[in-house]
N, C-alpha and C positions, 0 to 999 in steps of 0.2 A: 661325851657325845650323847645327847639324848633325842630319841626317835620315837615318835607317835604313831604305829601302825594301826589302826582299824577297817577289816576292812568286813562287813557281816551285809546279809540281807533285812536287818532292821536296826533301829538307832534308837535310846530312848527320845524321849519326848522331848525331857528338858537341852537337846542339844545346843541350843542358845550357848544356856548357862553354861556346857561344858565346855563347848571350845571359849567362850570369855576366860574361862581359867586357862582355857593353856595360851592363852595371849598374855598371862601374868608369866610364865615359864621363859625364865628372859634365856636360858641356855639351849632351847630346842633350838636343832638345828634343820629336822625332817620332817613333816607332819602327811603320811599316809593315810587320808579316808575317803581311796576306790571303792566302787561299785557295792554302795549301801542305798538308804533311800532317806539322804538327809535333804529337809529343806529350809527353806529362811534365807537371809543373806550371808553373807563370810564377812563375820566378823573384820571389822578395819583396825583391831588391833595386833590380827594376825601378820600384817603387814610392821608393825612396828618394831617386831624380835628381830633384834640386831644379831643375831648368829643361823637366821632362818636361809637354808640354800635351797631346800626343795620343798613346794606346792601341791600335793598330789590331790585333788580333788574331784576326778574326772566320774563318770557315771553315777550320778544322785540327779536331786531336783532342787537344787539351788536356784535362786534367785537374787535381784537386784543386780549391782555391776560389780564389775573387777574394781576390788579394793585399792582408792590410790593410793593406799601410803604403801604399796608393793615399793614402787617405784624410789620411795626412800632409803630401800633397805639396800644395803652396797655390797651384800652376799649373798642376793638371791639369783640361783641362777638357774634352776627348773620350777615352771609354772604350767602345768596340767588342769584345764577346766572342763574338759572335754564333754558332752553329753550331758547340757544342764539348760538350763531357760536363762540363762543370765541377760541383760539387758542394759542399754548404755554403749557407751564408746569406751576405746584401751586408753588409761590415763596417759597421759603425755609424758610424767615422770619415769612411767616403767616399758615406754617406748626407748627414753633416753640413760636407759640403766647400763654402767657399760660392764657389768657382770652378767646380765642375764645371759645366757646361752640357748635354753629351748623354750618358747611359747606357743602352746596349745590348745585356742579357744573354739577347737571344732564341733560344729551340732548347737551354735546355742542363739540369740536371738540379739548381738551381739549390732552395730547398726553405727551412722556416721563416716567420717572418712578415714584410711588407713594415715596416720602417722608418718611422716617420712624419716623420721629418726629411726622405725624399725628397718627400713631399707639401707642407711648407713650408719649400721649399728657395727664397731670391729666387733663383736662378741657373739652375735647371734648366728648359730649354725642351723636351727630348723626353727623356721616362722609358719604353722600352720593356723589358718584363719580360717578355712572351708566352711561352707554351708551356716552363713550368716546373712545379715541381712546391710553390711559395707555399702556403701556408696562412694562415689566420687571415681577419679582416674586413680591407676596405678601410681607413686611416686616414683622420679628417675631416681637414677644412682650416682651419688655426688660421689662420693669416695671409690677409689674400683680395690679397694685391700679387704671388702669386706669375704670374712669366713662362711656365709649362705650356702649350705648344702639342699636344703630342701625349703623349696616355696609353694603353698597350697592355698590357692586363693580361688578356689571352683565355687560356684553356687551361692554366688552373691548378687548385687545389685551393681557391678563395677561398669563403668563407661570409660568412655575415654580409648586413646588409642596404647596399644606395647610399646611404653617405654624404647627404642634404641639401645639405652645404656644397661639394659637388662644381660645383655650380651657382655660388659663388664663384671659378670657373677663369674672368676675363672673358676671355682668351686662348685659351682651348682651342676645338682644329678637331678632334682627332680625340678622340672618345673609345672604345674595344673592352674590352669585357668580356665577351664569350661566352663560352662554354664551359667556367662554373663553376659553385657550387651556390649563388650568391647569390639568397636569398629576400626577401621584403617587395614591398610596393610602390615602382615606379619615381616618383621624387621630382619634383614639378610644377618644381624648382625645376632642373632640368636643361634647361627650354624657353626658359630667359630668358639663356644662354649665349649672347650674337651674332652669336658665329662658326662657332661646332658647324657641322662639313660631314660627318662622318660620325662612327655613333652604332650601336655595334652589341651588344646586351645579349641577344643570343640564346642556346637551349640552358643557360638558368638555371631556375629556380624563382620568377619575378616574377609577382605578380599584381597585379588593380587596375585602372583602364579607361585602356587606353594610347591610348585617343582622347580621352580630356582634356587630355593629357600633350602630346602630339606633331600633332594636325588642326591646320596652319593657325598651330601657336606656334612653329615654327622654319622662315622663309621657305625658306631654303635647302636645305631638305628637300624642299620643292614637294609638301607632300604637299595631302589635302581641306579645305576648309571644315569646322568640328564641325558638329555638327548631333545635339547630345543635349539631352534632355529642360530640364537645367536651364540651357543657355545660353536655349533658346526662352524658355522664362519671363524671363530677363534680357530677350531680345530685346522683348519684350511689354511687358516696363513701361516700358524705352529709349521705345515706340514712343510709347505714352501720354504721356510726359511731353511726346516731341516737339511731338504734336498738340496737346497743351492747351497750350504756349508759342507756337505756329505760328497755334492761333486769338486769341489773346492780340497777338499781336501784327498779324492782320489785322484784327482790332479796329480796335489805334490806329494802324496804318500805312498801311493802304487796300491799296490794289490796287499799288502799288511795292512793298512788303515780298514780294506776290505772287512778281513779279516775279524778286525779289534770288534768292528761297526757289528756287524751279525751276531758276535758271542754276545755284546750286552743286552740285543735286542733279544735276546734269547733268556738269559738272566733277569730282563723286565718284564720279559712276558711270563715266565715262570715265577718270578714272587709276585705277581699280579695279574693272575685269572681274570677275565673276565666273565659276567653271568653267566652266557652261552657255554663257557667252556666249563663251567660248573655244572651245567643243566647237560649235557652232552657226555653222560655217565655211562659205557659201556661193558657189557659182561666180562671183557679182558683186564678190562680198567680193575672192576670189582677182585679179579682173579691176583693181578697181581699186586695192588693194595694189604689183600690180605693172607698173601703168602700161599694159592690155592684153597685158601678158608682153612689152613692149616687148625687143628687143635692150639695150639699155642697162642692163636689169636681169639679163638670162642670164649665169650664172655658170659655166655645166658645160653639155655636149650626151653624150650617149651613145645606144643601141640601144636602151635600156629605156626614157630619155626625157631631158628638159628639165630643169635647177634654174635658177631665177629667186630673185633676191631682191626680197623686198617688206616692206611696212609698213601692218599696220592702222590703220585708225581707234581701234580699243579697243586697241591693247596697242603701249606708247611703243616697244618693242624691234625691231629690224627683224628680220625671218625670212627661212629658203629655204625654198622652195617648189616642190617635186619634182613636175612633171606627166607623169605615165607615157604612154607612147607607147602605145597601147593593140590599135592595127593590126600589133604585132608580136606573134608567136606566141609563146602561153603568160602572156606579161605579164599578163595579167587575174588569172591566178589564182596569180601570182608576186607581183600586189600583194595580195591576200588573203592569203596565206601571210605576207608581209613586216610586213600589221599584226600577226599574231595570234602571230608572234614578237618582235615591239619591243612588243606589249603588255606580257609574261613578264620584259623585259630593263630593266634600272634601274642603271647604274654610273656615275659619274665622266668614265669613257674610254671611253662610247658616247653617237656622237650623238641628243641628246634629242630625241622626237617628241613636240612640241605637240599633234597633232592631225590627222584624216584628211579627205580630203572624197570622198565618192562621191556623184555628181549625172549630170547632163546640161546643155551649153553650150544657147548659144542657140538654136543650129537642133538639138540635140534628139539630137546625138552625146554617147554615153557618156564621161563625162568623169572621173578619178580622179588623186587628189593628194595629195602629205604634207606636212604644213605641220611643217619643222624648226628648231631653234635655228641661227643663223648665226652662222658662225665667219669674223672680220673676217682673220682674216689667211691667208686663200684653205687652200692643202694642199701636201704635205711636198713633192710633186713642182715646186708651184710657183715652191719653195725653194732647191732641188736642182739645176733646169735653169730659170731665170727668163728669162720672155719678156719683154724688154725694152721692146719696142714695146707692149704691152698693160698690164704692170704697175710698168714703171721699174726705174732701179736700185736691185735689192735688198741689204741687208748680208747678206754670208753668213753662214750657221749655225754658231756657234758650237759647240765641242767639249763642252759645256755644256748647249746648248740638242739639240745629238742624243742624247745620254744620256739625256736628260729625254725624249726622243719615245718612242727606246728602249724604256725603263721605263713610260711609258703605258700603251703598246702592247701591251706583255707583260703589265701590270694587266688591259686589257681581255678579251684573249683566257685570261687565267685565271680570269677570271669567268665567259665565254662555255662555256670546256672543262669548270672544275669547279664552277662554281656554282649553273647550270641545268641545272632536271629541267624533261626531257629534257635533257643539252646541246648546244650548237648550235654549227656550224663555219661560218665566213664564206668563204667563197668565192670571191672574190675582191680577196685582200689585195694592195695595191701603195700607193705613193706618192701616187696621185693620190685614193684611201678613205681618208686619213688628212689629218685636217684639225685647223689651228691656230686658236683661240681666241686673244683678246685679249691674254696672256703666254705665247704660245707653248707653250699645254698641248696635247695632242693628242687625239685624238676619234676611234674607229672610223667611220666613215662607208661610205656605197655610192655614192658622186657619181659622176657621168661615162658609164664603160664599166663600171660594177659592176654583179654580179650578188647574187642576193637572199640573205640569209640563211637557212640551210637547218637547219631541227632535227635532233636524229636519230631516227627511230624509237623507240619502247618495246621491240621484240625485240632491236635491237644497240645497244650500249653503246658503243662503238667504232669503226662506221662508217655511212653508209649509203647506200643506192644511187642514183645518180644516171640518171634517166631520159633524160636529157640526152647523153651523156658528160659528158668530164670541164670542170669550169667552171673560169673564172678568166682571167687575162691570162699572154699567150707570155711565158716568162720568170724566171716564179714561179709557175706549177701545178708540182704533186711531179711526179717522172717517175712515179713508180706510177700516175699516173692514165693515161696515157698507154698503159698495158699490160691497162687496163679494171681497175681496182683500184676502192672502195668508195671515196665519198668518207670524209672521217678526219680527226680530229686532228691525228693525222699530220704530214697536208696540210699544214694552217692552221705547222705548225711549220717547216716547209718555207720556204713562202712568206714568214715571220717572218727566217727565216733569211738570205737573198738582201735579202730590205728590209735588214737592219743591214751587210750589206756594202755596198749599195748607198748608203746613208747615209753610212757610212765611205770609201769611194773616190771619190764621186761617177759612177760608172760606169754607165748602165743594164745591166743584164742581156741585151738584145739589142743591143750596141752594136757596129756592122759589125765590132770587132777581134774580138770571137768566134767565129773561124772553125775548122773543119778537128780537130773534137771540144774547143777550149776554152771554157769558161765561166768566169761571175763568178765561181763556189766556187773552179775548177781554178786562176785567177788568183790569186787573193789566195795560198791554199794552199801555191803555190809560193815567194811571197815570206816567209811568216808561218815563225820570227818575226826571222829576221836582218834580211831587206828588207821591214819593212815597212812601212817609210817612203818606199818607192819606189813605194809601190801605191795609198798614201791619198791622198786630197784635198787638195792645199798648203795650205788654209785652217786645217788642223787638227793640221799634223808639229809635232808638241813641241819644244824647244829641246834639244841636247845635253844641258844641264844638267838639264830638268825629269823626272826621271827617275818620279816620282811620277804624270804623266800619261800618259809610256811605258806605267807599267806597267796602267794603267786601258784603255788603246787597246788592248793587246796583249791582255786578256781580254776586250773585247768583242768583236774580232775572231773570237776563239776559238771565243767564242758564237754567232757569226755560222756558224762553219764548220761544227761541232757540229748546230747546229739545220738546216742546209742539206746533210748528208748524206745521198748517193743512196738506201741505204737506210733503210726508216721505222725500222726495231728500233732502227740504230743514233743516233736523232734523240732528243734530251731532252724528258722531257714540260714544260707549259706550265708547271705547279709549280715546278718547277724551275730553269725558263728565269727565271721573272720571280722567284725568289730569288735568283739569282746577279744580275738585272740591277739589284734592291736593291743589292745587295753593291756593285757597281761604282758607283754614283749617289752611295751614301754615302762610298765612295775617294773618289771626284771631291771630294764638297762637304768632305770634313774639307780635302782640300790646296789649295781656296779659300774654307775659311772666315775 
């Protein structure tokens, strides 16, 4: 097997010449060269090694088109262009490749109409095409066996109306088409897709009532109950038939049938809450969920307060249960702030709020709570440094499963920087706010010693004043705060930055060897990038040979040190950050896929 990994911040000159030779290399089968600054076109004779399966090309300055003779090769089956000026339409050959599996020509200048062979392609699991300049309508779906998990087609020039038969993807989680001129009505037939987890058709021309569409027909959307005109009328005759087969049958049944009738109706409405009785959270409720807040169910202690885990009577899933300390100063109106921003905030990689309770206990003290999704496999810090005696031994985090937190992470907080208006800065980011879900996905959280989410102003865009000083945990607040600086972006980049070193070394950031002006940045820094296998976590040094995971570790690092520079000017914005930390997730998974 032979693999061409390059992946450097410069390239010689003659790179022409060099990749012509390894188009003579008739046994490569990988050719890796991310995030350099090559340009020219891609060789078309790269396309003609008959043992070539993986593309890796993505962040340089290429130009010209996607190479047709891709399309010839009948083992290729990762093609990554990502972040290039490329130009031209996708050849029709490697439309109809029935090996390919991922194509990736997102960021480039790419133009013409999509191909309809990549829509009934058996082979292709992620088709992303975003942010080009496509034309034409969407193609329907002839075949409905195709394997499509992810389609991204936002930020093009696309017309035409949603396909129908798009709804034949029974595979597809992501579906994105923003930010084109696609008009019609959005197709009812898109709600009966089972896996759909994200669905984003914004900044188009759709009309049509998207509450028939999407209330309550795709669970996983969590979005309301419908509640228009003509489901009522459904509901109404449903209701009649029931009662007239319900008197029918007390008829000939007697007072048993009674009976049978009420226990199921009791049994339905118990494995299916409705939102009111979700929303209709009471201090007894909270009391006996969680065993009187027994010890055995506290999960986290901090300043601002308690998390407990509990389990209602109505709803099978077990929850945490955040009881604010309320004798600490400020907290009252730090939890009012806290709901009326987790109201605004809806991602993936933020932990979900079910629900709030504001009441009074028993003897008649002010009592306030948030009732959150619980995440079974505790938080990163508990991963990191695992207390033995409390939670056993743990397997360590694989080089795999931190990329993936990585990336979360950077999803969330590019939601949080560019997504919301206002946008909002979390304030206190570490290890111990960052919490794992059942496959080890990650969750912004505030557990413990965390402080509250903070919007920013309508007058500043960019920062804003904290009445406080500065927030957060020793270790990862920016030093600018420190000098009376605006809370920022910034910040949050900051902090982002010291968490991925911290991931990568296993180090805390106040750990007694930081003495006498060193820190975790100045640490690594000095090793990076000859030693820097002398600085990371043993769990995670690549093998001499794997030169392919070298090269992944040594740009996260990078990114680590980048985003943890003293000065904010010279710190990456979030955009940014979580495009490159794309970039790096998708190195990782082509060199285990």
């Amino acid at each position: 097997m032979a693999v061409v990994i390059t992946s450097r911040e410069s390239f010689p000159e003659d790179y022409p010449t060099h990749t012509k030779s390894l188009s003579e290399c008739s046994e490569l089968q990988k050719i890796y060269l991310f995030n350099n600054k090559l340009s020219g076109i891609i060789p078309d004779g790269l396309g003609t090694l008959s043992n070539l399966s993986v593309l890796f090309l993505a962040n340089n300055n290429l130009t010209g088109g996607v190479p047709l003779s891709l399309g010839s090769n009948s083992f290729i089956r990762t093609v990554i262009l990502i972040n290039n000026t490329l130009t031209g339409g996708i050849p029709p050959l490697l439309a109809n490749s029935s090996s390919l599996q991922l194509l990736d020509l997102t960021n480039n200048h790419l133009s013409g109409e999509i191909p309809s062979a990549l829509f009934n392609s058996s082979s292709i699991v992620i088709l992303a095409l975003g942010v080009n300049n496509f034309v034409g309508s969407i193609p329907p779906l002839v075949h409905t066996s195709s394997p499509l998990e992810i389609l991204i087609l936002s930020e093009n020039n696309l017309s035409g109306s949603i396909p129908t038969s798009l709804g034949n993807f029974s595979s597809l989680t992501w579906l994105l088409l923003s930010q084109n001129s696609i008009k019609g009505a959005i197709p009812s037939s898109l709600s009966i897709i089972p896996t759909i987890e994200q669905l984003d058709l914004s900044f188009n021309n759709l009309s049509g009532d998207c509450n028939k569409l999407l209330c309550a027909s795709i669970p996983l959307l969590q979005l309301p109950q419908c509640n228009t005109e003509a489901s009522k009328k459904w509901q109404a005759s449903v209701i009649l038939k029931i009662v007239g087969f319900t008197a029918l049958c007390l008829v000939l049944l007697s007072w048993f049938a009674v009976v049978l009738l009420k226990k199921r109706k009791k049994v339905t409405q118990s494995s299916h809450p409705s939102s009111k009785e979700l929303m209709q959270c009471s201090y007894p409720d909270l009391v006996k969920a969680t065993n009187d807040f027994s010890l055995a169910n506290l999960v986290g202690s901090g300043k601002s307060g308690s998390v407990y885990k509990g389990r209602f009577e109505f709803e099978e899933h077990t929850v945490a249960i955040k009881v604010f300390k309320l004798d600490q100063l400020g907290i009252p109106k730090s939890f009012i702030a806290e709901c009326k921003t987790l109201r605004n905030t809806r991602h993936r990689n933020l932990l979900r709020v079910i629900t709030a309770c504001s009441t009074f206990d028993t003897i008649g003290n002010e009592f306030k709570a948030l009732i959150l999704e619980y995440m079974p496999n505790g938080s990163l810090e508990g991963w990191l440094y695992p207390n033995l005696d409390k939670y056993g031994l743990k397997r360590p985090l694989s080089l795999g499963s931190r990329i993936t937190i990585v990336t979360d992470i950077a999803s969330a907080l590019d939601y949080l920087h560019n997504h919301c208006v206002p946008p909002v800065v979390h304030c206190d980011l570490k290890p111990s706010n960052i919490l794992l879900d059942d496959v080890m996905g990650a969750r912004l959280a505030d557990f413990g010693l965390a402080k509250f989410i903070l919007s920013f102003s309508h007058s500043c865009h960019h920062s804003s004043t904290s009445l406080l000083g500065p927030r957060g945990s020793i270790g990862y607040i920016a030093p600018e705060y420190g000098f009376g600086s605006k809370l920022s972006t910034e910040g949050n980049v900051y902090s982002y930055g010291i968490i991925i070193l911290e991931i990568l070394t296993g180090k805390h950031p106040t750990d007694g060897m930081f003495t006498n002006g060193l820190n975790l940045h100045k640490y690594v820094e000095k090793a990076f990038p000859q030693k820097i296998a002398e600085v990371l976590d043993p769990c995670i040094v690549p093998s001499s040979e794997d030169d392919g995971v070298d090269s992944c570790i040594l740009h996260l690092v990078k990114l680590g040190l980048l985003c943890s520079m003293e000065t904010p000017n010279d710190r990456p914005t979030m955009q940014d950050v979580y495009a490159e930390a794309i970039t790096i997730k998708e190195a990782f998974a082509v060199l285990h896929g």
